[in-house]
MDTraj code that builds the backbone (N, CA, C; nanometers):
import mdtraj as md
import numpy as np

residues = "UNK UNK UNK UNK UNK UNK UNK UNK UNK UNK UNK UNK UNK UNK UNK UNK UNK UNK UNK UNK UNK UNK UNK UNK UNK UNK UNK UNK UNK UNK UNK UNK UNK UNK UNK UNK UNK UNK UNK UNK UNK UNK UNK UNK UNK UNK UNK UNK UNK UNK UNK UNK UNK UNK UNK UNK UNK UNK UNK UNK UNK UNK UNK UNK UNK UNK UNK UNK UNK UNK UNK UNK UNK UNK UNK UNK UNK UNK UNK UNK UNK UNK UNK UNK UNK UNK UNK UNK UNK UNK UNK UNK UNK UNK UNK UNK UNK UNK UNK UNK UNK UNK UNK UNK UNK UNK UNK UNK UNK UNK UNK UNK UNK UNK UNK UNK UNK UNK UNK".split()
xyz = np.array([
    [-1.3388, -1.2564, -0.9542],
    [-1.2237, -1.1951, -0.8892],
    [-1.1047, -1.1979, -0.9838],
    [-1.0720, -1.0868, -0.9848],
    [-0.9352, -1.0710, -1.0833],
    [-0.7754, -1.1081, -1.0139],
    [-0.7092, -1.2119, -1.0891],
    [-0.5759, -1.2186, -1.0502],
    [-0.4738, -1.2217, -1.1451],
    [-0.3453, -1.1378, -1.0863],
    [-0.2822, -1.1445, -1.1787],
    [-0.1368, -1.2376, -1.0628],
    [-0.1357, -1.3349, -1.1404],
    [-0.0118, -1.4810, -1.1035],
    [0.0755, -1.4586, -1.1978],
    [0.2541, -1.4223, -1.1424],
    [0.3551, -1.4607, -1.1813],
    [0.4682, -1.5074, -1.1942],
    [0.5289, -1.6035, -1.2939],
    [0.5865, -1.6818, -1.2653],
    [0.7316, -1.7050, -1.3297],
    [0.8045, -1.7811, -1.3271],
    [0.9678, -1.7543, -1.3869],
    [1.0628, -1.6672, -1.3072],
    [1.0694, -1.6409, -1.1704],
    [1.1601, -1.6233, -1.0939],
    [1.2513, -1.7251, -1.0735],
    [1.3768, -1.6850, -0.9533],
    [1.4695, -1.7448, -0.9525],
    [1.6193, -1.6852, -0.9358],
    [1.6751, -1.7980, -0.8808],
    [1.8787, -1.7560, -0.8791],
    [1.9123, -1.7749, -1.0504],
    [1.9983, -1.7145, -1.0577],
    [2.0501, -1.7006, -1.1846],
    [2.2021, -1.6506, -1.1679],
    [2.2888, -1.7079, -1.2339],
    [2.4403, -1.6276, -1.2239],
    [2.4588, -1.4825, -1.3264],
    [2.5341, -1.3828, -1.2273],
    [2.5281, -1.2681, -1.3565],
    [2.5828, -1.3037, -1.4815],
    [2.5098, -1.2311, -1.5621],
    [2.5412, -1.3235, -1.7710],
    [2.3994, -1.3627, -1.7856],
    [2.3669, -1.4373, -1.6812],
    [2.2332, -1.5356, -1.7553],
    [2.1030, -1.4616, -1.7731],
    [1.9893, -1.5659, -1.7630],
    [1.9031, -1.5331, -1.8782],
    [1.7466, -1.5671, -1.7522],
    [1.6401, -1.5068, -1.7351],
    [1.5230, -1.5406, -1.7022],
    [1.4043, -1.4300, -1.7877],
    [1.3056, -1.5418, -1.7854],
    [1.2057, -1.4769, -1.8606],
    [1.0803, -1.5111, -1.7711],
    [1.0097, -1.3853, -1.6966],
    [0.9455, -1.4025, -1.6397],
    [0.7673, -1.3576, -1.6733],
    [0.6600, -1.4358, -1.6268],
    [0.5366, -1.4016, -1.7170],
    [0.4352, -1.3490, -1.5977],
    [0.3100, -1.3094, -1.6472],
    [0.2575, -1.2912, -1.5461],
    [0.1244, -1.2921, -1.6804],
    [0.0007, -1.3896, -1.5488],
    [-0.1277, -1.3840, -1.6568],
    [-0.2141, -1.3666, -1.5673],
    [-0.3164, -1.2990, -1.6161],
    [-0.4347, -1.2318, -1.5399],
    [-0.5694, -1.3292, -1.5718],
    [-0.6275, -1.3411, -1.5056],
    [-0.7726, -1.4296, -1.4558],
    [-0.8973, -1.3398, -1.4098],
    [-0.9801, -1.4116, -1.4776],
    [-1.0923, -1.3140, -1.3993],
    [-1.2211, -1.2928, -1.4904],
    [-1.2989, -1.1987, -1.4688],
    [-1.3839, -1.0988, -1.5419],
    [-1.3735, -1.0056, -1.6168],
    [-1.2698, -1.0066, -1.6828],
    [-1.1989, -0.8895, -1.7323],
    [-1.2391, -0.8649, -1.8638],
    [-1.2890, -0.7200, -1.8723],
    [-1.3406, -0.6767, -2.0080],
    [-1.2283, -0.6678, -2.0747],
    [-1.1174, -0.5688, -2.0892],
    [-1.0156, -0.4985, -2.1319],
    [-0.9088, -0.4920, -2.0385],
    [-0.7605, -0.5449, -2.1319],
    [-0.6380, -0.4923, -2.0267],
    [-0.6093, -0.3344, -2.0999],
    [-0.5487, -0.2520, -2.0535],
    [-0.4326, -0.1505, -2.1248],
    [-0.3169, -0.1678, -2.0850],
    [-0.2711, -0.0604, -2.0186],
    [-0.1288, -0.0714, -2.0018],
    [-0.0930, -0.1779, -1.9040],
    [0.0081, -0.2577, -1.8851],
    [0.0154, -0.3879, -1.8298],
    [0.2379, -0.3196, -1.7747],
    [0.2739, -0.4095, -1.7266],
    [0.4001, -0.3509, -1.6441],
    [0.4665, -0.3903, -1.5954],
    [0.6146, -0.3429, -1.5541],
    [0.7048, -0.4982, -1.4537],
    [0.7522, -0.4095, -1.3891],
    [0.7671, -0.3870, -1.1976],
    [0.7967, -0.2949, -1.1697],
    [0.9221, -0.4093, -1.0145],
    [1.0353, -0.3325, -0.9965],
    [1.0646, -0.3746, -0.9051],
    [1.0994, -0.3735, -0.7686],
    [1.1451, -0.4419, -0.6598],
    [1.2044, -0.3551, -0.5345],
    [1.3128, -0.4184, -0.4706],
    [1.4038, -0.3406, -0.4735],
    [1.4996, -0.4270, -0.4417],
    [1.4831, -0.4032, -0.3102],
    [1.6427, -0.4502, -0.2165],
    [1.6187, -0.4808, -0.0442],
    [1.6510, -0.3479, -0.0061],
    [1.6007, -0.2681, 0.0102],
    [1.5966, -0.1300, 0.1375],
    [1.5964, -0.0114, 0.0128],
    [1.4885, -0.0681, -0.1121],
    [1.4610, 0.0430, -0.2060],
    [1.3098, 0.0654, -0.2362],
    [1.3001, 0.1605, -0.2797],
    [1.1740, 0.1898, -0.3230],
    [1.1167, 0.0952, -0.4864],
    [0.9743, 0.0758, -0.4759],
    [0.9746, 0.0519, -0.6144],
    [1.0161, 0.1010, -0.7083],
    [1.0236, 0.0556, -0.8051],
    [1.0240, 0.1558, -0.9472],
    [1.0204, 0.0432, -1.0767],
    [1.0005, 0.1282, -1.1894],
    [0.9222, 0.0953, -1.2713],
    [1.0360, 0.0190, -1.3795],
    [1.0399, -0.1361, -1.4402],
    [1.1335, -0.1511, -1.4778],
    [1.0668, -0.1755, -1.6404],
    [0.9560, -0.1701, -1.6925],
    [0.9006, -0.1738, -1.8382],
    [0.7448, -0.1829, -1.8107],
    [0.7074, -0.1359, -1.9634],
    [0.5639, -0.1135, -2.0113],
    [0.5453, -0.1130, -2.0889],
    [0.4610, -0.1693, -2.1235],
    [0.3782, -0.1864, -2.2878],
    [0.1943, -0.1384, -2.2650],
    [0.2183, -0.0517, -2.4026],
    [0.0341, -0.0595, -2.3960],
    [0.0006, -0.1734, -2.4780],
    [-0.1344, -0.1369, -2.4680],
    [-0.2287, -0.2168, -2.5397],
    [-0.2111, -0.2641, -2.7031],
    [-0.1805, -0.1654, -2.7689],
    [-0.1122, -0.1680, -2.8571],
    [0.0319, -0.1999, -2.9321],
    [0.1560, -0.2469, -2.8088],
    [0.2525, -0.2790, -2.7768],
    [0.3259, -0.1667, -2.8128],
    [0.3202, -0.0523, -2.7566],
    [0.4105, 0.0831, -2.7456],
    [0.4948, 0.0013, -2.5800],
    [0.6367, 0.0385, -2.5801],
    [0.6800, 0.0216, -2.4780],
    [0.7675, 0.1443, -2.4370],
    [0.8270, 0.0791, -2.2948],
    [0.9252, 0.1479, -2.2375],
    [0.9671, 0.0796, -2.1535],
    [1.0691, 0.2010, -2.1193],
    [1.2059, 0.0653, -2.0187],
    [1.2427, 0.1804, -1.9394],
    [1.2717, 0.1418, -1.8080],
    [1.3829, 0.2192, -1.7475],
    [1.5136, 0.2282, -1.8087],
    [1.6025, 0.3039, -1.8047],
    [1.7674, 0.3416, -1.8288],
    [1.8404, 0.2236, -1.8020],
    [1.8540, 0.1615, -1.6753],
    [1.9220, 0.0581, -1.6238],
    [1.8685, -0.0617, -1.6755],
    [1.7452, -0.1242, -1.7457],
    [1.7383, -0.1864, -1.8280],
    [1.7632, -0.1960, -1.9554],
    [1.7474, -0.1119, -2.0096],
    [1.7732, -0.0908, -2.1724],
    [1.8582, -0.1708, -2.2557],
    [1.8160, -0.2185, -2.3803],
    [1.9418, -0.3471, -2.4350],
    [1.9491, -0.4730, -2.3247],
    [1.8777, -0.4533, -2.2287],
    [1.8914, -0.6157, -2.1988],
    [1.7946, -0.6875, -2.1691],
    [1.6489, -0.6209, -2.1157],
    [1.5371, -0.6275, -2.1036],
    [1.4384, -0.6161, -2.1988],
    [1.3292, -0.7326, -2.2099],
    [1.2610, -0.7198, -2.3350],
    [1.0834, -0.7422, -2.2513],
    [0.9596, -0.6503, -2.2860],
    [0.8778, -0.6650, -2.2465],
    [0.7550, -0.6921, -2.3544],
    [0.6892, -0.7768, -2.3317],
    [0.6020, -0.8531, -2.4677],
    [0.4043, -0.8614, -2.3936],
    [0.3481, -0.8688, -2.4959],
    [0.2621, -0.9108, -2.4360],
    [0.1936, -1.0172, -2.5206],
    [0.0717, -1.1024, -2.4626],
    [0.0090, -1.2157, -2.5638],
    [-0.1249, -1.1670, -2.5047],
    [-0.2589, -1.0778, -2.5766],
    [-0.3293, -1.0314, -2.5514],
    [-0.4396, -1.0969, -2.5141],
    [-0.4171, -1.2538, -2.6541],
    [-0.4774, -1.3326, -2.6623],
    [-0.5001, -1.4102, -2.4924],
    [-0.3689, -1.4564, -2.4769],
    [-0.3529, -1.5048, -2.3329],
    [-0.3807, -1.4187, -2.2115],
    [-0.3757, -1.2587, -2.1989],
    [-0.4273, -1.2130, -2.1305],
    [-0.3119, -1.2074, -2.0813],
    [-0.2273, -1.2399, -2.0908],
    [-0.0337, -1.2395, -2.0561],
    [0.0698, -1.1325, -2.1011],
    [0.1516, -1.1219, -1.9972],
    [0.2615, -0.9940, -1.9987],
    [0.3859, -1.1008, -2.0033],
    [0.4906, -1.0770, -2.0595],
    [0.6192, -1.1184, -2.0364],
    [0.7330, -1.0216, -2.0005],
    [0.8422, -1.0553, -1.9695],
    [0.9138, -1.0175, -1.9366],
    [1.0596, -1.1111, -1.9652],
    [1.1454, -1.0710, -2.0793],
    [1.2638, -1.1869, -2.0738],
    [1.4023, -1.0645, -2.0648],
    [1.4419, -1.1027, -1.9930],
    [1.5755, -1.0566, -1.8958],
    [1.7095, -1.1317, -1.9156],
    [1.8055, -1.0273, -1.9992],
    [1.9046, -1.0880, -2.0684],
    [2.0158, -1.0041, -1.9470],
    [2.1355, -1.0598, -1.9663],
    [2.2611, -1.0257, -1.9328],
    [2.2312, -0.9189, -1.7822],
    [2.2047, -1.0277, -1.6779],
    [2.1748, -1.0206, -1.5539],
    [2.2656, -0.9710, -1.4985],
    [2.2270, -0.8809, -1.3764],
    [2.3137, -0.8395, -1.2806],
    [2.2970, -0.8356, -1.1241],
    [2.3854, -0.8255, -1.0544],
    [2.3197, -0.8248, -0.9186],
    [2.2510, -0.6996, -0.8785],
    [2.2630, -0.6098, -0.9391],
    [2.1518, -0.4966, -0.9252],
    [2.0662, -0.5369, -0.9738],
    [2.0124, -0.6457, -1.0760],
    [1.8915, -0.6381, -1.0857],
    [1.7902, -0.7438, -0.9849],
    [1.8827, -0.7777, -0.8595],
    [1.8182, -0.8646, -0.7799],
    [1.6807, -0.7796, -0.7020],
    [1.5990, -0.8353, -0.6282],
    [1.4986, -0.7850, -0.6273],
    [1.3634, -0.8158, -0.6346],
    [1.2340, -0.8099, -0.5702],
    [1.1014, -0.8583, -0.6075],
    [1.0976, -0.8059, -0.7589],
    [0.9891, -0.8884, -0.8550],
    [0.9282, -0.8515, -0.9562],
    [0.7819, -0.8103, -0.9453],
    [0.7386, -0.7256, -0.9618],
    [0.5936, -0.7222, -0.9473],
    [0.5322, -0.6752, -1.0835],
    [0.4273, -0.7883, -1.1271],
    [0.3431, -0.7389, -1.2648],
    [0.2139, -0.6832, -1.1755],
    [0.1768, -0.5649, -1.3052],
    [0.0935, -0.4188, -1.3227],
    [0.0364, -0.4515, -1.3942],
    [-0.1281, -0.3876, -1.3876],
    [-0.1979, -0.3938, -1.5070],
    [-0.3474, -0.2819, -1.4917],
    [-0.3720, -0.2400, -1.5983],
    [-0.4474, -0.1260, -1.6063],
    [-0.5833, -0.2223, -1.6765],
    [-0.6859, -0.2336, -1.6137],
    [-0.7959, -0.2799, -1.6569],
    [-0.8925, -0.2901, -1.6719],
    [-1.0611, -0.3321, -1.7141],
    [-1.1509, -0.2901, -1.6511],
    [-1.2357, -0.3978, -1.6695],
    [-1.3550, -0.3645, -1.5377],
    [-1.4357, -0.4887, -1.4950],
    [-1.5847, -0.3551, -1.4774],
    [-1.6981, -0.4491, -1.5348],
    [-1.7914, -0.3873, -1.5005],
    [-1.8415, -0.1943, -1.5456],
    [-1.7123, -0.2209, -1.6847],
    [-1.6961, -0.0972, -1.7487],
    [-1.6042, 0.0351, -1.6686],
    [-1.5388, -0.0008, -1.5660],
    [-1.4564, 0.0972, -1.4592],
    [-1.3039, 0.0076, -1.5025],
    [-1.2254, 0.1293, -1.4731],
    [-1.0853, 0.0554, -1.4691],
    [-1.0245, 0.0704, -1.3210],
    [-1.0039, -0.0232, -1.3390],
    [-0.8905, -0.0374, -1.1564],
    [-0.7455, -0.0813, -1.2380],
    [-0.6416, -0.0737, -1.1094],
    [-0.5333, -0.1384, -1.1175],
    [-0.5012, -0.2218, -1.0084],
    [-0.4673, -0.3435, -1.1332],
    [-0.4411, -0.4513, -0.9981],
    [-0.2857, -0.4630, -1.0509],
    [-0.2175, -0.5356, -0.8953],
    [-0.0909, -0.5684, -0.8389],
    [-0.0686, -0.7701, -0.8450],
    [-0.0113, -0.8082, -0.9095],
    [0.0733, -0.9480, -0.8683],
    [0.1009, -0.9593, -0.7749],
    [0.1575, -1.1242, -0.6645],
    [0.1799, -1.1041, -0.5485],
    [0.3556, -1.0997, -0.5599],
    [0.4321, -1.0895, -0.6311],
    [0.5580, -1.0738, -0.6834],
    [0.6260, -1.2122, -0.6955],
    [0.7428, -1.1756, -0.7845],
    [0.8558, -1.3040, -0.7595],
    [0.9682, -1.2318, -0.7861],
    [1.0883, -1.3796, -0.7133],
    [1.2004, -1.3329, -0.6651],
    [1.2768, -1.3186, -0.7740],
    [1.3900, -1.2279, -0.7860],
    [1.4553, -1.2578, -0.8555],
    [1.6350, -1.2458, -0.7827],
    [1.6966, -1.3508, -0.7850],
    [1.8403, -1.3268, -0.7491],
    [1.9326, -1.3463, -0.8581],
    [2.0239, -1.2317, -0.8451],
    [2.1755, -1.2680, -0.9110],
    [2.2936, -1.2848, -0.8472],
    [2.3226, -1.4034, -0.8897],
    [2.4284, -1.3993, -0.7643],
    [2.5008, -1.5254, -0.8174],
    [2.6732, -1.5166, -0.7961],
    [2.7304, -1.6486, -0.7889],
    [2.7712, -1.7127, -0.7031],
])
top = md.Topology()
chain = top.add_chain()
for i, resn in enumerate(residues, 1):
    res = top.add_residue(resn, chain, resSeq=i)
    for name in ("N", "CA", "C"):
        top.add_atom(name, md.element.get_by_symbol(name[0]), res)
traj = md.Trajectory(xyz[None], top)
């Protein structure tokens, strides 16, 4: 059974700093694209970075310059380190990942973590 657990949520004052990870378990032949997507309170998801396999990334607009997305392939691990916080960026975190088991790719979902900004 494949899981992807993540961790490094939390309150934080706007300015500061969290770096949040997420590592996948399982049977897993191959990751590809892997992801940090969020939701804030009475919003839709959306997509806040991505990296392939190869570490090509991207960022949403409202992250850019402060958000950094990494991966450790070895570990089977996504990061996520989150500079110069805001209260817009409060919100669930949810890690993404494009993968495959049994030679098929599925996508699996994290069960999320929190993230608050706030003083």
């Amino acid at each position: 059974q494949v899981q992807l657990v993540e961790s490094g949520g939390g309150l934080v004052q706007p300015g500061g700093s969290l770096r949040l990870s997420c590592a996948a378990s399982g049977s897993i032949e191959s990751i590809y694209d892997m992801g940090w997507y969020r939701q804030g309170p009475g919003k839709q998801r959306e997509l806040v970075a991505s990296i392939t396999s190869s570490a090509n990334t991207n960022y949403a607009d409202s992250v850019k310059g402060r958000f950094t997305i990494s991966r450790d392939n070895a570990k089977k691990t996504v990061y996520l380190q989150m500079n110069s916080l805001k209260p817009e960026d409060t919100a669930v975190y949810y890690c993404n990942a494009e993968l495959s088991l049994g030679g098929l790719r599925y996508n699996y979902w994290g069960q999320g973590t929190q993230v608050t900004v706030s003083s």
